[in-house]
N, CA, C and O atoms as a Tinker XYZ file with bonds, in Angstrom:
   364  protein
     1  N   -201.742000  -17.885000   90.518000    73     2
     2  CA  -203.112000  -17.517000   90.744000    64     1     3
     3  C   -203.841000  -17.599000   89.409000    63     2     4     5
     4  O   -203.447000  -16.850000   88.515000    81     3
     5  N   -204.894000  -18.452000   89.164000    73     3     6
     6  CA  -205.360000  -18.794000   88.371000    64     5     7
     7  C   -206.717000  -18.626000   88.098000    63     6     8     9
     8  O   -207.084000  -18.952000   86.969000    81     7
     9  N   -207.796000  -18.056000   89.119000    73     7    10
    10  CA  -208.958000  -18.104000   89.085000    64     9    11
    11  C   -209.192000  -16.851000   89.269000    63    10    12    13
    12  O   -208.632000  -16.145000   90.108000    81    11
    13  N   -210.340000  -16.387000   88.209000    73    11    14
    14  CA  -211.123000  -14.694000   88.175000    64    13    15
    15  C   -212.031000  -15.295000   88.670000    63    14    16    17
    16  O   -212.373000  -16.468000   88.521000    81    15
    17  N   -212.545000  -14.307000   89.422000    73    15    18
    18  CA  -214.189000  -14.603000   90.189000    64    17    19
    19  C   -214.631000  -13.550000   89.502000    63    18    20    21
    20  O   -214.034000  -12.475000   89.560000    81    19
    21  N   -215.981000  -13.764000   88.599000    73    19    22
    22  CA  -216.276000  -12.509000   88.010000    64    21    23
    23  C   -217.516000  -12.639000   88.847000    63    22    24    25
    24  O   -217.784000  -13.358000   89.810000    81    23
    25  N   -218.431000  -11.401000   87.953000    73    23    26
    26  CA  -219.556000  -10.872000   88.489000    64    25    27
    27  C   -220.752000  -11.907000   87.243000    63    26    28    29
    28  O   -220.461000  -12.364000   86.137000    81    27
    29  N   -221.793000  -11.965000   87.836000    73    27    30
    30  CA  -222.863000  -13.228000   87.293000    64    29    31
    31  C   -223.920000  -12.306000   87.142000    63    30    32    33
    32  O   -224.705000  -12.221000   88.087000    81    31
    33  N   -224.167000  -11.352000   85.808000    73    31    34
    34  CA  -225.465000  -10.501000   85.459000    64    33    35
    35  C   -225.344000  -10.678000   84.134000    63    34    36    37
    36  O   -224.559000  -10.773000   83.190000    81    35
    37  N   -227.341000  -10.681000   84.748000    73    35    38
    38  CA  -227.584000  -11.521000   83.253000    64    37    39
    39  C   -227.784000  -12.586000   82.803000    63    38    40    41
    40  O   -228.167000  -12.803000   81.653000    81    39
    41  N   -227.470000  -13.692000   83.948000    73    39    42
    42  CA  -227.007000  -14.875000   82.888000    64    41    43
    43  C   -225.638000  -15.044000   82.412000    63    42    44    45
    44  O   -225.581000  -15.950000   81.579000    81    43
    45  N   -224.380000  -14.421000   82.678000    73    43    46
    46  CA  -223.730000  -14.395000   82.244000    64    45    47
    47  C   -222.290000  -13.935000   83.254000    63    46    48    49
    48  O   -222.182000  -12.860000   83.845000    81    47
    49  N   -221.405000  -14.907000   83.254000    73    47    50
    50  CA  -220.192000  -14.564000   83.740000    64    49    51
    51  C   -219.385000  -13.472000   83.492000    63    50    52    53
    52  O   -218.535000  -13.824000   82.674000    81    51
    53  N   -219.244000  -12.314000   83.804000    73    51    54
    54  CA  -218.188000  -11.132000   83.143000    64    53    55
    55  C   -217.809000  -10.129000   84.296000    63    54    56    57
    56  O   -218.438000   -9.717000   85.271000    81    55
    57  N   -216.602000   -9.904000   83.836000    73    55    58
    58  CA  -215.518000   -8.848000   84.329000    64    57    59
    59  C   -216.135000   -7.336000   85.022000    63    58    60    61
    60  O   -217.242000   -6.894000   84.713000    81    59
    61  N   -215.378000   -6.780000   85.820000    73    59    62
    62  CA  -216.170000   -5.690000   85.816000    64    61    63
    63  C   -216.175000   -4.292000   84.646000    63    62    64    65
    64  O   -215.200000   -3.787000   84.090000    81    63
    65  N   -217.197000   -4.028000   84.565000    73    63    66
    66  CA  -216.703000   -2.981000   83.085000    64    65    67
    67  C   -215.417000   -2.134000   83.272000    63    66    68    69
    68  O   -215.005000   -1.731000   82.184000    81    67
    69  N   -214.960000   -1.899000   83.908000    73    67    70
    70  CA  -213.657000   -0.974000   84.251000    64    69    71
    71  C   -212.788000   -1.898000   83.882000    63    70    72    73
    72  O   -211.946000   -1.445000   83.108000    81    71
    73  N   -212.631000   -3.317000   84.203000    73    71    74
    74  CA  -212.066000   -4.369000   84.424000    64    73    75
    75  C   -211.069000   -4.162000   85.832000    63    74    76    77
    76  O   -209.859000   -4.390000   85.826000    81    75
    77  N   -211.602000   -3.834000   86.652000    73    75    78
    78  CA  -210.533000   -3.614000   87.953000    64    77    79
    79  C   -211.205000   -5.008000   88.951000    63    78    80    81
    80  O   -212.281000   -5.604000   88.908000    81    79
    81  N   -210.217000   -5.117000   89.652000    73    79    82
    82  CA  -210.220000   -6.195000   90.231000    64    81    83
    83  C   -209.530000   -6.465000   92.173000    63    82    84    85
    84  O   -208.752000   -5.531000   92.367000    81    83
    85  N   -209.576000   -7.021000   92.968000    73    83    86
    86  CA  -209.059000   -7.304000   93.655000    64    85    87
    87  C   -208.698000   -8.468000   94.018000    63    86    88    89
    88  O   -209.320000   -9.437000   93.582000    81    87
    89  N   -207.449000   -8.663000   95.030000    73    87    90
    90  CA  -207.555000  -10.082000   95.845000    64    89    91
    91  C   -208.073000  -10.485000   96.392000    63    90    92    93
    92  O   -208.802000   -9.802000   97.112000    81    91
    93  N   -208.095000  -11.878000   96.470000    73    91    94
    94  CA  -208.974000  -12.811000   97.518000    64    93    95
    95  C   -207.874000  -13.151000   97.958000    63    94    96    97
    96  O   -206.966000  -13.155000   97.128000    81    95
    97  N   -207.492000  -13.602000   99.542000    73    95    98
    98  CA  -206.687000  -13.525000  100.554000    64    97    99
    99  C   -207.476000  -14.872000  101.259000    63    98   100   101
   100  O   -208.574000  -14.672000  101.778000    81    99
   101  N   -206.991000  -16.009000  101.265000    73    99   102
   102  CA  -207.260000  -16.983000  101.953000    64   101   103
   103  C   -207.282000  -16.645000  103.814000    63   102   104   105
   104  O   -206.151000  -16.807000  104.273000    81   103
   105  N   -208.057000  -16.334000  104.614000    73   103   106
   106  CA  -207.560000  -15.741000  105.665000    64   105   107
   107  C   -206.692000  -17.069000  106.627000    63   106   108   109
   108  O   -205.845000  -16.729000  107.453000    81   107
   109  N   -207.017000  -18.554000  106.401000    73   107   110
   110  CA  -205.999000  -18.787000  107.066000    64   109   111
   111  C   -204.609000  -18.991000  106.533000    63   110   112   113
   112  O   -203.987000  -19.949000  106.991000    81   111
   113  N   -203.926000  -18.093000  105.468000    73   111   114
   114  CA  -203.000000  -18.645000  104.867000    64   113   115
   115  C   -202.143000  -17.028000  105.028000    63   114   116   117
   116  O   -201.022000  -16.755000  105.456000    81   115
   117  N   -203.160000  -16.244000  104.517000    73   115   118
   118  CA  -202.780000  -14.888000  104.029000    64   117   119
   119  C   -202.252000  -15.262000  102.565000    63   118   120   121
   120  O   -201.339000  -14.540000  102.162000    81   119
   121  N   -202.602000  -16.084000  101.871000    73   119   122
   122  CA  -201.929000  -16.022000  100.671000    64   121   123
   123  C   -203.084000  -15.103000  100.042000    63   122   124   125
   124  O   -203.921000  -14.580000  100.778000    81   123
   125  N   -203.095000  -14.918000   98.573000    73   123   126
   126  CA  -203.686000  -14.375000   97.699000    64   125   127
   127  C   -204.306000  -15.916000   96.886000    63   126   128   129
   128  O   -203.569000  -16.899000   96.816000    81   127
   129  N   -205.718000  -15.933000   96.320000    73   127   130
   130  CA  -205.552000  -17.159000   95.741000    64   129   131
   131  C   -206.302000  -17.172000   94.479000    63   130   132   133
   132  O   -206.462000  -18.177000   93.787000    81   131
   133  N   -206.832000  -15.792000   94.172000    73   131   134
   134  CA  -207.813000  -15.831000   92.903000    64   133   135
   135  C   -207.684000  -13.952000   93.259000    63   134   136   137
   136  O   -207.176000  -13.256000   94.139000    81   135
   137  N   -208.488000  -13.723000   91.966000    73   135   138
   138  CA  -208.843000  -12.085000   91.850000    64   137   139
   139  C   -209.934000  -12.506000   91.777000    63   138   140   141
   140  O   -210.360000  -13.636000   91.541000    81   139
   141  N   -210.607000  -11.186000   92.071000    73   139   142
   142  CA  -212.069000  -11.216000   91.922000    64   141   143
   143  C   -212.730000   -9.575000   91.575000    63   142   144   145
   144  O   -212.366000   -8.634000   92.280000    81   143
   145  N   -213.407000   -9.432000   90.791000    73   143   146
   146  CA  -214.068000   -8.384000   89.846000    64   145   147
   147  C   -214.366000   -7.329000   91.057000    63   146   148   149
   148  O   -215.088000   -7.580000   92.022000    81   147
   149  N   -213.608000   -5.983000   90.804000    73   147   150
   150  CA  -214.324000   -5.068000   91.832000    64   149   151
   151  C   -215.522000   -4.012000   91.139000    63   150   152   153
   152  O   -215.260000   -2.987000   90.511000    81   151
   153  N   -216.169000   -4.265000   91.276000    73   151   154
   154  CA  -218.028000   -3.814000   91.122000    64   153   155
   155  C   -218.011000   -2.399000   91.299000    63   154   156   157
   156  O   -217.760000   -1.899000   92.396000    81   155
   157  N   -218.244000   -1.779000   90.362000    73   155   158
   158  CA  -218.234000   -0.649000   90.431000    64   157   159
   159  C   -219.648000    0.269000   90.275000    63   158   160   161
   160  O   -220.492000   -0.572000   89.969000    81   159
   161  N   -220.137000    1.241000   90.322000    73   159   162
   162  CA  -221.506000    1.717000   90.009000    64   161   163
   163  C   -222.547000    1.326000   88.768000    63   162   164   165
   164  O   -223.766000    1.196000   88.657000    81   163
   165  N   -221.335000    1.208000   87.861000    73   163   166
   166  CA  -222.063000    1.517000   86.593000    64   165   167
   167  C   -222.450000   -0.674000   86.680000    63   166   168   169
   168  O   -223.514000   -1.001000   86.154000    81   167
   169  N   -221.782000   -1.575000   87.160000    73   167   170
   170  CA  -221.475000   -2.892000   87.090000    64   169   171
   171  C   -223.081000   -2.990000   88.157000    63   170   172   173
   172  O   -223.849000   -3.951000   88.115000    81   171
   173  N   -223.256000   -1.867000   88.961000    73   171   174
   174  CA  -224.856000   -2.629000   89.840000    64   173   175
   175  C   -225.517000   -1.606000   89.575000    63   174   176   177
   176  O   -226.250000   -1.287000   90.511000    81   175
   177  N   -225.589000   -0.820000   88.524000    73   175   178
   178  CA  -226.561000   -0.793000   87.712000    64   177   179
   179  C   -227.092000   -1.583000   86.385000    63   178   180   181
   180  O   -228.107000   -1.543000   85.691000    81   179
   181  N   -225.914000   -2.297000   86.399000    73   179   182
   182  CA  -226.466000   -3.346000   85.110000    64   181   183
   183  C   -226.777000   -4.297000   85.784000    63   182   184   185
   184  O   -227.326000   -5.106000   85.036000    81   183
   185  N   -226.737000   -4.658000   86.772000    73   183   186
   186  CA  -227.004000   -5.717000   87.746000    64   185   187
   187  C   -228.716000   -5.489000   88.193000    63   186   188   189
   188  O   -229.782000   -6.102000   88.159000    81   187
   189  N   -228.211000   -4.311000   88.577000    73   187   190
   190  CA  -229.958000   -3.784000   89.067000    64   189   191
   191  C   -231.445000   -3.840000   87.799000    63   190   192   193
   192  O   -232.614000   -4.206000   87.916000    81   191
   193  N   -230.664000   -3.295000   86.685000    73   191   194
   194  CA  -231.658000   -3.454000   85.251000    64   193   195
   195  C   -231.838000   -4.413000   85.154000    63   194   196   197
   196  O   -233.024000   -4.741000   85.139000    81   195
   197  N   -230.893000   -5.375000   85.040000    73   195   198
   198  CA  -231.300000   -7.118000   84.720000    64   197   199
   199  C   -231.978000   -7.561000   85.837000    63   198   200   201
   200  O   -232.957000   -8.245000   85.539000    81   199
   201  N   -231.794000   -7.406000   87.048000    73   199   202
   202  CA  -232.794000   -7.874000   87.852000    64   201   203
   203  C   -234.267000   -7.473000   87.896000    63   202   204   205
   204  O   -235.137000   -8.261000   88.268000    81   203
   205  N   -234.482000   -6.402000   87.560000    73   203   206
   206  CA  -236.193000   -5.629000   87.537000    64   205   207
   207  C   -236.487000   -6.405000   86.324000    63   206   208   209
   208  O   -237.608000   -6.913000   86.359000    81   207
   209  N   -235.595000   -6.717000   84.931000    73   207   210
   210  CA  -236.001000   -7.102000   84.081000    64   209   211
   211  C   -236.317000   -8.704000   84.433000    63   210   212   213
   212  O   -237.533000   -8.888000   84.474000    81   211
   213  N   -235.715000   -9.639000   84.638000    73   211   214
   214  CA  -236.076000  -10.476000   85.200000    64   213   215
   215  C   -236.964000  -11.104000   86.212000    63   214   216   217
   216  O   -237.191000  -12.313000   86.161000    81   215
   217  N   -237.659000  -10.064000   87.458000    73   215   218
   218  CA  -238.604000  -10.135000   87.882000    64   217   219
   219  C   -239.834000  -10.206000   87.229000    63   218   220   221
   220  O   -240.669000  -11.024000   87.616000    81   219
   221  N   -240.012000   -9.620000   86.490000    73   219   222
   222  CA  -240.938000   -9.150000   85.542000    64   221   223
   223  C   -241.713000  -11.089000   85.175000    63   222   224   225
   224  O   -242.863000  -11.472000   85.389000    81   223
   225  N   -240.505000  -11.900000   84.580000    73   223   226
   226  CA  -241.220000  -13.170000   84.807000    64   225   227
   227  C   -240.738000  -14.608000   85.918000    63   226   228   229
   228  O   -241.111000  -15.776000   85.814000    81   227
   229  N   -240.065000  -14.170000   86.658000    73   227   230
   230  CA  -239.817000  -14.870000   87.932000    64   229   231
   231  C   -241.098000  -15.339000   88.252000    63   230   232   233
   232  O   -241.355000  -16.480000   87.869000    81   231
   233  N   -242.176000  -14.570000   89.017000    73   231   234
   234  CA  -243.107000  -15.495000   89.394000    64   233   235
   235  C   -244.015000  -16.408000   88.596000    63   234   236   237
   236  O   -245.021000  -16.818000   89.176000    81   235
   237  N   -243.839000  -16.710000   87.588000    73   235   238
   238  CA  -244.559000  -17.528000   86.587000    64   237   239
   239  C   -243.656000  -18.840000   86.576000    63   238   240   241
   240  O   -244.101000  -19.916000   86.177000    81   239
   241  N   -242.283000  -18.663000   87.070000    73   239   242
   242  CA  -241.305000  -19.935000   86.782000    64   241   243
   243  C   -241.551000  -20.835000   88.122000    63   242   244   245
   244  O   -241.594000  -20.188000   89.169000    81   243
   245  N   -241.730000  -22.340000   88.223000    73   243   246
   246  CA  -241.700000  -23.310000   89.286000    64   245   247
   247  C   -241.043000  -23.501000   89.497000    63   246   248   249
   248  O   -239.989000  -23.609000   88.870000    81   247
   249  N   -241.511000  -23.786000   91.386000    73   247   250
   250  CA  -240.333000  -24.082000   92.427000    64   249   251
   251  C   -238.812000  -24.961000   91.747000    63   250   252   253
   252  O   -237.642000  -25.015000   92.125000    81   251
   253  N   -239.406000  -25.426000   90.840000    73   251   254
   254  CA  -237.881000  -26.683000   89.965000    64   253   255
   255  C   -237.434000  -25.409000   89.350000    63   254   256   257
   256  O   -236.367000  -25.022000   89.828000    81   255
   257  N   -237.931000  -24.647000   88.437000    73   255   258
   258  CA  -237.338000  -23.941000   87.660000    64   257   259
   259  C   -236.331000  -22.885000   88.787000    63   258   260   261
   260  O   -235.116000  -22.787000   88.612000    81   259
   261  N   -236.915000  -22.296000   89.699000    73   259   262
   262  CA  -236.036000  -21.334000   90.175000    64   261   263
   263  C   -234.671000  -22.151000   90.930000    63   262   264   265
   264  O   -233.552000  -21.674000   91.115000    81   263
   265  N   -235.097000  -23.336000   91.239000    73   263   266
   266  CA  -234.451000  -23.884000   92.285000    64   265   267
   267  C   -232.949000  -24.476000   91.282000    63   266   268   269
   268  O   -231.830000  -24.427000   91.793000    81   267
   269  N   -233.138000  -24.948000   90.008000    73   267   270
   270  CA  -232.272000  -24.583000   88.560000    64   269   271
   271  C   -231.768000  -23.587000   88.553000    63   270   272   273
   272  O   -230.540000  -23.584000   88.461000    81   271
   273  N   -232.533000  -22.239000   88.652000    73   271   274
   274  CA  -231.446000  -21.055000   88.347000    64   273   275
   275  C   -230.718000  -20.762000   89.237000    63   274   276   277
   276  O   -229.694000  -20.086000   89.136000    81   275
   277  N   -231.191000  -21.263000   90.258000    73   275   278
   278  CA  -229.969000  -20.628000   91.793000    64   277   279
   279  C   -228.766000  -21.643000   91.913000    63   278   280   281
   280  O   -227.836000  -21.444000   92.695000    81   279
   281  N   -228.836000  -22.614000   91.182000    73   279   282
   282  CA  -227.947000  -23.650000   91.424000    64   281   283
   283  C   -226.693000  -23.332000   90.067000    63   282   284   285
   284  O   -225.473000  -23.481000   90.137000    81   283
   285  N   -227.589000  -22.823000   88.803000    73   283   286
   286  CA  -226.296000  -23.277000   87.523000    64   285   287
   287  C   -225.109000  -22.070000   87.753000    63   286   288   289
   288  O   -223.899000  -22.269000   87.646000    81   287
   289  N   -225.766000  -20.749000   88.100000    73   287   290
   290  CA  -223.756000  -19.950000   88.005000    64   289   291
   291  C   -223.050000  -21.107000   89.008000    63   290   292   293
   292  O   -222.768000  -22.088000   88.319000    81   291
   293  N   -222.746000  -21.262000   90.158000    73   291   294
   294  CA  -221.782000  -22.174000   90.856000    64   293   295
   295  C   -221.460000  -23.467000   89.961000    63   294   296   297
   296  O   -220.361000  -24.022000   89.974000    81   295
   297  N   -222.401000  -23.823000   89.289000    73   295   298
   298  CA  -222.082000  -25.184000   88.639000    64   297   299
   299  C   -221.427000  -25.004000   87.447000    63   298   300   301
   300  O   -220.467000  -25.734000   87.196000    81   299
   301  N   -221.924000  -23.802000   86.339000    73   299   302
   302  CA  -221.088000  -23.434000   85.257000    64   301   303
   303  C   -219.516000  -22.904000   85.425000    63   302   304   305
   304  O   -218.722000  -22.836000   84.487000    81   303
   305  N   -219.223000  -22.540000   86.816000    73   303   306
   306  CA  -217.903000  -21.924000   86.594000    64   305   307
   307  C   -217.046000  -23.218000   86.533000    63   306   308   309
   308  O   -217.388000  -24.401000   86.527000    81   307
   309  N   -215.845000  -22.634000   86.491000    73   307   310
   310  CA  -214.680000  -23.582000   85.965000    64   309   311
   311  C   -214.679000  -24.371000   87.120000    63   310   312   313
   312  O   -215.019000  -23.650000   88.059000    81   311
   313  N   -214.455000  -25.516000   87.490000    73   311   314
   314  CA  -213.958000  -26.779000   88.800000    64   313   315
   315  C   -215.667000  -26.861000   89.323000    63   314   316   317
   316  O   -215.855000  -27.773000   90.128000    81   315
   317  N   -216.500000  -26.310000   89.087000    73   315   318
   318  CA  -217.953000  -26.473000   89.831000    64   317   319
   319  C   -218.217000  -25.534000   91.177000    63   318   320   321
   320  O   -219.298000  -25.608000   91.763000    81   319
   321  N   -217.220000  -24.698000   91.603000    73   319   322
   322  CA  -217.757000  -23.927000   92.709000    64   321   323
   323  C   -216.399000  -23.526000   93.365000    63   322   324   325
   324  O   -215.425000  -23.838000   92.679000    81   323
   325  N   -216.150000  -22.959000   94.433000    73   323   326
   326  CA  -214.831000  -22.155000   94.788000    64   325   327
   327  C   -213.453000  -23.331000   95.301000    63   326   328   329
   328  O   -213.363000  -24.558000   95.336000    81   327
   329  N   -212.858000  -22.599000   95.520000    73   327   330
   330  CA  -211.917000  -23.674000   95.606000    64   329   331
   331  C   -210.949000  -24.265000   97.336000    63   330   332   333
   332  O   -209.916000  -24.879000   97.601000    81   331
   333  N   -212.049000  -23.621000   98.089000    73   331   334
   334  CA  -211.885000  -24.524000   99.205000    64   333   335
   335  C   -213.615000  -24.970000   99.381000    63   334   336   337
   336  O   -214.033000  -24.954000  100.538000    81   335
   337  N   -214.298000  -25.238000   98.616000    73   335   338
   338  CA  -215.156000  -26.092000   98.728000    64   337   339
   339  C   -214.963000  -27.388000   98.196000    63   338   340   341
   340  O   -215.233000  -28.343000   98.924000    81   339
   341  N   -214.492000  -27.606000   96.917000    73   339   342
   342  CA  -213.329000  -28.484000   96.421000    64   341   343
   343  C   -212.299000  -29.128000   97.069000    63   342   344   345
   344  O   -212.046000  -30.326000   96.943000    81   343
   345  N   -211.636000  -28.258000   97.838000    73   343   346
   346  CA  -210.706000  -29.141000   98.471000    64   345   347
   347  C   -211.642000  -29.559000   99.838000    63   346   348   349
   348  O   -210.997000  -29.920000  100.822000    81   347
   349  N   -212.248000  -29.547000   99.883000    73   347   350
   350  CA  -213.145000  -29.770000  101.478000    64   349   351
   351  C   -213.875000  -31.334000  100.975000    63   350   352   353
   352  O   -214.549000  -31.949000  101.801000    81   351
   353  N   -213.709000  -31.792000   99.821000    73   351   354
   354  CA  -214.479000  -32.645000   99.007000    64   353   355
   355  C   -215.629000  -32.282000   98.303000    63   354   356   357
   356  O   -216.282000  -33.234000   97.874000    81   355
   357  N   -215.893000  -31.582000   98.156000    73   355   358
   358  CA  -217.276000  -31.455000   97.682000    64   357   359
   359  C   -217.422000  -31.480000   95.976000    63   358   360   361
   360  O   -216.392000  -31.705000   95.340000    81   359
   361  N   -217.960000  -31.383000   95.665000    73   359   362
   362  CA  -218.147000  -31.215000   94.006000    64   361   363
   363  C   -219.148000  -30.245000   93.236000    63   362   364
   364  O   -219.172000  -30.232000   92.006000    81   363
């Protein structure tokens, strides 16, 4: 198992502050196939600050610009996006 799914605040890929974590469980396999960051209070409140802070100039950015930010976390992580989207072909 090779892939952390972290949490995306900020701008920025990271762990949860506790650093606790759970499995992801492929449901048709039952395997386990990545961890992924378990979110804790203090993790969506930093989530929540960065978002009010970021509203603040959201509506000044164009339809290209937002339509950029919703696209780069999936594209910055490692392989370009999860990993049965990948194996499904996609890129």
């Amino acid at each position: 198992m090779s892939e952390l799914i972290s949490n995306f605040i900020n701008g920025e890929s990271r762990p949860a502050l506790d650093g606790a974590t759970y499995d992801v469980i492929d449901p048709t396999t039952g395997q386990t196939y990545a961890q992924a960051a378990l979110s804790g209070e203090a993790d969506a409140d930093l989530a929540l600050r960065s978002a009010q802070k970021a509203f603040e100039t959201w509506g000044d950015t164009t339809p290209r610009e937002r339509q950029a930010a919703g696209t780069r976390p999936c594209a910055e992580r490692p392989g370009g996006g999860d990993r049965r989207h990948r194996e499904q072909g996609h890129r």
